[in-house]
N, C-alpha and C positions, 0 to 999 in steps of 0.2 A: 433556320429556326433556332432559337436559344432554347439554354438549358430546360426541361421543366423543372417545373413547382414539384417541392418536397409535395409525398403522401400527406403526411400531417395534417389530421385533419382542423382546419381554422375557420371557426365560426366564423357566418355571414358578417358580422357586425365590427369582427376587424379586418375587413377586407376594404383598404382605402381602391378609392375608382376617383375618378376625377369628375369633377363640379359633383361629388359626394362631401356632404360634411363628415371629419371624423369622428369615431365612434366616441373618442374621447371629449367630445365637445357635447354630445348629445347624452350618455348617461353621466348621473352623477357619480363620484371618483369611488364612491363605495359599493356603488354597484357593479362597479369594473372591477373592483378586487375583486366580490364574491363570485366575479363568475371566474377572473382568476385560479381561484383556491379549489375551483371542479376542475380543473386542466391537469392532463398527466406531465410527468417532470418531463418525456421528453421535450412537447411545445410549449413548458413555461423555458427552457433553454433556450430556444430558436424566438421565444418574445424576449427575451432580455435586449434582443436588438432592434425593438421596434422604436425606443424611444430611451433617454437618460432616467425619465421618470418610474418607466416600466420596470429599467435595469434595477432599480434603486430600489423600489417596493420588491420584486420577485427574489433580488437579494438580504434582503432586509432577515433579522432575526423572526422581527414579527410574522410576517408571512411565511416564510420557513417554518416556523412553529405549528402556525392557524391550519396550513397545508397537512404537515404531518399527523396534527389531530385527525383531521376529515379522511386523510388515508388508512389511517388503524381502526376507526369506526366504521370504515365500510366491509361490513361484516353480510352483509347482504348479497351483495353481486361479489364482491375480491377482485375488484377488477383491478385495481393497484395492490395487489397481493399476489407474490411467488413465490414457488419453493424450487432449491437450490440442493444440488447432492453432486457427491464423487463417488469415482468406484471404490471398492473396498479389495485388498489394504489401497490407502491413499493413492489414488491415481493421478495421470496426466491434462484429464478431460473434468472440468465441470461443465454438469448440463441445468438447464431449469425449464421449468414451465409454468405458465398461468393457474393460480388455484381454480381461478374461473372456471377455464374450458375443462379440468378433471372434473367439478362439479355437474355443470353447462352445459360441456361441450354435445353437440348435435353428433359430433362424427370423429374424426381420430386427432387427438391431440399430439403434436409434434413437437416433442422435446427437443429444445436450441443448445448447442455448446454454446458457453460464456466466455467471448472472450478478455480473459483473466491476463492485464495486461502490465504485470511485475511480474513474468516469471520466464523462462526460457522452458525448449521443448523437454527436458531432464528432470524437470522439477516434479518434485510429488503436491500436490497443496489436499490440504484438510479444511473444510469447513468447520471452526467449532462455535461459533454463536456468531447469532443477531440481534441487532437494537437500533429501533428507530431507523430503518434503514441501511443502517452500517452494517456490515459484516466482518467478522473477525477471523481470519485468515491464518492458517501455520503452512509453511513451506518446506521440505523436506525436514519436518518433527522440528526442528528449532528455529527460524526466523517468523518473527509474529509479522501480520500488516492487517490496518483496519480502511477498509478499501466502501466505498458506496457506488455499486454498479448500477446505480441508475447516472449518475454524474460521471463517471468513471474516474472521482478522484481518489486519492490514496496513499496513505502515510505506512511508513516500517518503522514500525517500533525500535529503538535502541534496545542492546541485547540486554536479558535481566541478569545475566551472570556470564562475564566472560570464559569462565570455565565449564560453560553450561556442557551437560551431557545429554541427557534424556531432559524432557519436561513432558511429565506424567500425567497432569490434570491441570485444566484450560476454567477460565467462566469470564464472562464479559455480559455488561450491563450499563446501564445509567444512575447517575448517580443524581436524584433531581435535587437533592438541595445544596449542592453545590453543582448543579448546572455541568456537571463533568463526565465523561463516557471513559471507565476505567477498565481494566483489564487484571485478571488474576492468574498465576502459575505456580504451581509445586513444582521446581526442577532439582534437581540430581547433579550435581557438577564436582569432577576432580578437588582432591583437595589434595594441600601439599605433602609429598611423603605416602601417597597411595592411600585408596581409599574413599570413598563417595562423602558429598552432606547435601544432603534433602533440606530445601528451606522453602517455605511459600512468600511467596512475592505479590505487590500490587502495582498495578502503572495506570500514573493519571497521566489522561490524554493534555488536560490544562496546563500540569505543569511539564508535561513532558519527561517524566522521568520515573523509577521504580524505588519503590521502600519493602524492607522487610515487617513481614506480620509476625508475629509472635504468636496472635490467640489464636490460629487455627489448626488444630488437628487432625495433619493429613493423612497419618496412619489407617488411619480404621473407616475412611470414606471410600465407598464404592460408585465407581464410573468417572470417566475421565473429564466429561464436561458437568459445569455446571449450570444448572436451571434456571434463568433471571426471570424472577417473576417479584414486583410487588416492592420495588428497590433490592432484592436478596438474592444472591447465589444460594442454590441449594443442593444440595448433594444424600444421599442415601448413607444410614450411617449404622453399624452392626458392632457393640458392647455387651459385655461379658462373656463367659465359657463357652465354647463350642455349641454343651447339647444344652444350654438355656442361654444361647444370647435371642437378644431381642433386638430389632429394628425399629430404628427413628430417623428421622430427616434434618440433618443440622443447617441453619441457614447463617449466610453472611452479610451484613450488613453495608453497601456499598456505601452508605452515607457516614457511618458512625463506625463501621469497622469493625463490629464485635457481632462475634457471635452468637447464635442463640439456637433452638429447636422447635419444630413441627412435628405435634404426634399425628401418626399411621394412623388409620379407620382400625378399627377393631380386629377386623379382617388377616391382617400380620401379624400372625402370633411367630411361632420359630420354626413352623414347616414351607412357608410360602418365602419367595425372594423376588422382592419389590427392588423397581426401577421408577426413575421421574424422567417423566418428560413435561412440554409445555401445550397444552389444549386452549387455542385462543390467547386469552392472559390470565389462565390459570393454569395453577398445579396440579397437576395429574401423574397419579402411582399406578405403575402397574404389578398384578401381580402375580404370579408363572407358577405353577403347581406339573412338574412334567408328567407329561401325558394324561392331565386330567383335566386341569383348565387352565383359564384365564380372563383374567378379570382386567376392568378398568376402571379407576375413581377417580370425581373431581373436585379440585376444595372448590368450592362454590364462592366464597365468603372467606380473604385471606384474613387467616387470625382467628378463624372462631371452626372451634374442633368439628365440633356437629354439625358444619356443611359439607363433610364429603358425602359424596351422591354415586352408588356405583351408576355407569353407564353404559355399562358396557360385560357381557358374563360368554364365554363360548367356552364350551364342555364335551359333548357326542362328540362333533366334527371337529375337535384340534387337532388328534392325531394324524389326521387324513390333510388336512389343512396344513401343520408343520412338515410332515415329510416330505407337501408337495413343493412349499417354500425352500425348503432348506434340504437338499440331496446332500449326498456325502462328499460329490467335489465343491458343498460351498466353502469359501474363503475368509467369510464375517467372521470380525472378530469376536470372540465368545463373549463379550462384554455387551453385545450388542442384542437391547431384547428383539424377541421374535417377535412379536406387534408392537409397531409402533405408530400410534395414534399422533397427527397435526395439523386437525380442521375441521370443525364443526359447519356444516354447511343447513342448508332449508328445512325445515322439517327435523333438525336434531342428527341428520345423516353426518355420518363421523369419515372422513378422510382420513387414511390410515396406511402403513406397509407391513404386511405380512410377510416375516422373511426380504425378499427382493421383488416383492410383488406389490403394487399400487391398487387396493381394496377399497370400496363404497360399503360400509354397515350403515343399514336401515334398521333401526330401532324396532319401525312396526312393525316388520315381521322376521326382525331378528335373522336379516336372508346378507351375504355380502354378495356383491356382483364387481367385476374388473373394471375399470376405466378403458377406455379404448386410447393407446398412449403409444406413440413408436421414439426410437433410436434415444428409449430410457432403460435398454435390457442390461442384463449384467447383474454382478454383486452390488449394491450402492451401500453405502455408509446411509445412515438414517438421514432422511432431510432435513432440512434448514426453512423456517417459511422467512420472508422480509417482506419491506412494503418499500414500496417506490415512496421515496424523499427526496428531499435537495437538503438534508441536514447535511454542515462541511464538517471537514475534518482539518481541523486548524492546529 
């Protein structure tokens, strides 16, 4: 007997048989891309070999593109939608799983190690953002790589500062009108005669290479990643005296470069301490009042103040809820909020981590319940979601 046939599943209609005419002779050529452009990236890989013409369209910018769209919009099922996490501090193991089956799933969802294939058994790696697929990678705190685990192709950054020491805060995004996927660092690096300089830095993937920023002010920015939402890094940001600073959210503009600011819902006056994260393809502040509540908002509408919407309030049950999250041998970094919300699923039902715990909140009666999820235990750094692409990295 010969090998078998891959799993992969392949519609009837490209299955050549003999005295069959092929499929490609029978529909016309656009309706063979659209049914293309429904196919997961693994079996658009495995058709790049069915023909020059196939290779040609599936590698094609255009299709690449078309693909990507239909994958970030499938907000319904995710079934081309994961999320991706390591242990915390920075471990040896990333795992991921299907947004799907946490949403979906019938029965126990089985978290997969990734095999992450730039690093040896020694290495720590970090997840600190996604886009479009890509994911942006740190290796033992200093070597960056922006790697696409669905293709498993993957570029290393040139280093942003030969003297680097620490780099303290990460953000990565797209830059759509110049068509470029760049990356941002505040690092720390020796300088001559003893003594540190803090510079923030940017690296276009196009041109291959890093420049210094000038307009950014890294001092008084809280949390290590930043937020790509909208073309913009954003980051959390705390001005003035102690017992009257106020919080605001300063963003950076990956196209133009300068930055600018987003005001807070009303709600953050100078007692509450706000965190962002990303809900869908929007901006989402949380906000942490110890041991009394915790709230969620979402800008609905980037750019216009009076679309945040809370969605999210839990008050009675935190206490009981964070002690059970967060015992005293946890090892999260204290930077790291206690819910972190990253998925809106049916019915408005919000995908979340409590602590190191994988949580379902239902709106309608304001109840969470666990996802049934195995060999994802442990401390985890907050997830990452991405979407199955074949965007390259060139």
């Amino acid at each position: 007997m010969g090998n078998k046939s891959s799993s992969i599943f392949i519609p009837r209609i490209f299955r050549h048989r003999r005295n069959r005419t092929p499929a490609a002779e029978i529909f016309p050529e656009e309706i063979m891309e659209e049914i293309l452009l429904r196919l997961p990236v693994k079996s658009l890989l495995k058709f790049r070999c069915v023909s020059k013409s196939w290779c040609s369209l599936i590698s094609s910018n255009r299709f690449i593109k078309a693909h990507l769209k239909i994958s970030i919009k499938d907000t319904n099922n995710f079934t081309r939608q994961n999320i991706i996490s390591t242990f915390s501090p920075p471990g040896k193991i990333l795992k991921q799983c299907s947004l799907s089956s946490l949403f979906y799933g019938l029965g126990t969802t089985n978290a997969v190690d990734v095999d992450f294939p730039i690093r040896n058994p020694n290495d720590s790696v970090r997840v600190v953002g996604s886009c479009n697929g890509l994911i942006c990678t740190i290796l033992n705190e200093k070597l960056i790589y922006l790697w696409n685990p669905s293709t498993r192709k993957f570029k290393k950054l040139p280093n942003a500062d030969d003297r680097i020491k620490v780099i303290s805060k990460y953000g990565f995004g797209f830059d759509e009108c110049n068509e470029d996927y760049k990356v941002l660092v505040v690092v720390s690096s020796f300088c001559i005669g003893g003594g540190f300089e803090t510079t923030v830095k940017i690296y276009s993937l196009r041109t291959n290479s890093w420049k210094r920023i000038e307009d950014l002010a890294h001092d008084c920015l809280f949390g290590s990643t930043g937020k790509f939402v909208s073309g913009k890094l954003h980051w959390v940001r705390r001005s003035g005296p102690n017992h009257s600073a106020r919080w605001d959210i300063v963003s950076f503009d990956l196209g133009s470069e300068i930055c600018g600011s987003v005001a807070l819902p009303h709600y953050f006056g100078t007692g509450s301490s706000p965190s962002l994260e990303v809900l869908g393809e929007c901006l989402c502040v949380l906000g942490h009042i110890p041991k009394i509540e915790m709230v969620v908002w979402v800008l609905k509408e980037y750019g216009v103040t009076n679309s945040w919407a809370r969605i999210l309030r839990v008050t009675n049950s935190w206490a009981r809820i964070s002690s059970v999250s967060y015992g005293r041998r946890s090892n999260l970094r204290r930077e790291s909020p206690l819910l972190t919300p990253f998925g809106i699923g049916p019915e408005g039902k919000i995908l979340l981590m409590i602590g190191s715990r994988f949580m379902i909140y239902n709106p309608r009666n304001n109840c969470f319940r666990p996802p049934r999820i195995m060999n994802f235990g442990g401390s985890l750094e907050p997830p990452h979601v991405y979407c199955e692409s074949l965007v390259e990295i060139v």
